[in-house]
C-alpha positions as CSV (number, residue, x, y, z in Angstrom):
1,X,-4.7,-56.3,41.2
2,X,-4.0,-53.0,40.3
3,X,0.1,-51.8,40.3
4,X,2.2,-49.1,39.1
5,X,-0.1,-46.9,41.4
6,X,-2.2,-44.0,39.7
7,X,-0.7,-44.6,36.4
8,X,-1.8,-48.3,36.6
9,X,-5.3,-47.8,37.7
10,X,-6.0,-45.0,34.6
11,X,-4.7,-47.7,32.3
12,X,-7.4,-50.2,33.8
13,X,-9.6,-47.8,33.4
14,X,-9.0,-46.6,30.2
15,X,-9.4,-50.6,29.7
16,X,-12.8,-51.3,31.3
17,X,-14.8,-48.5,31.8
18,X,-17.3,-48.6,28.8
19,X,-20.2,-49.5,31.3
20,X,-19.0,-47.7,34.3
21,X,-19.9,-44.6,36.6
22,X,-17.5,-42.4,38.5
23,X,-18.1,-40.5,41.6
24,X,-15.6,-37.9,42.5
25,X,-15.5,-35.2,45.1
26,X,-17.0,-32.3,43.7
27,X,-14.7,-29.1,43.8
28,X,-16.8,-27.6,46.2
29,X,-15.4,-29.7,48.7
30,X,-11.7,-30.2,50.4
31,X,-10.5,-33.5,49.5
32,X,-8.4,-35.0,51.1
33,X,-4.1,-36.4,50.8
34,X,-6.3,-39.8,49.6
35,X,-7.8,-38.5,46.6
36,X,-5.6,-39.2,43.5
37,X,-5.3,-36.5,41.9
38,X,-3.9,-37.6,38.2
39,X,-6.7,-39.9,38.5
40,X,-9.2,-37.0,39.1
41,X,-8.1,-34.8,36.3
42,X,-8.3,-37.7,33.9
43,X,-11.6,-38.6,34.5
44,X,-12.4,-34.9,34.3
45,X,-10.6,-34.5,31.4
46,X,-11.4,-37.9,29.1
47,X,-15.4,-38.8,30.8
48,X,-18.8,-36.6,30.6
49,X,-20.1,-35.2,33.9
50,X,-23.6,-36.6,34.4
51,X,-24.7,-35.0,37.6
52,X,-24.0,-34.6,40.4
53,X,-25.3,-36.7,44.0
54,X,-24.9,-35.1,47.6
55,X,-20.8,-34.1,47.7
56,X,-20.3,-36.0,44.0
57,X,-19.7,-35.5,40.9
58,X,-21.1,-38.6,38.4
59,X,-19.0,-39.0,35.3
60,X,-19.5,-41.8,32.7
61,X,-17.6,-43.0,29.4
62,X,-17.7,-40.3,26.6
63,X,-20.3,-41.3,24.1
């Protein structure tokens, strides 16, 4: 269980994402009042794009 909202899921992240893969909306497309933003930019800022797949962009762990 995740709490503390975005703030609490970049912790877990930061935690337990050595063998993990990201998809997030590329900025080609509108996302939506969903998307987490702080999340986004961390990911964006802290992971290595990998690719991209239809509307996605793949990030993974910084090597």
């Amino acid at each position: 269980m995740v709490l503390n909202g975005e703030d609490g899921i970049i912790k877990k992240v930061e935690e337990e994402s050595s063998n993990s893969v990201f998809l997030i909306r590329s900025d080609n497309y509108i996302r939506n009042w969903q998307n987490p933003e702080k999340l986004r930019k961390y990911i964006v800022k802290n992971f290595k794009m990998q690719g991209q797949i239809g509307c996605f962009d793949i990030y993974s762990k910084l090597q």
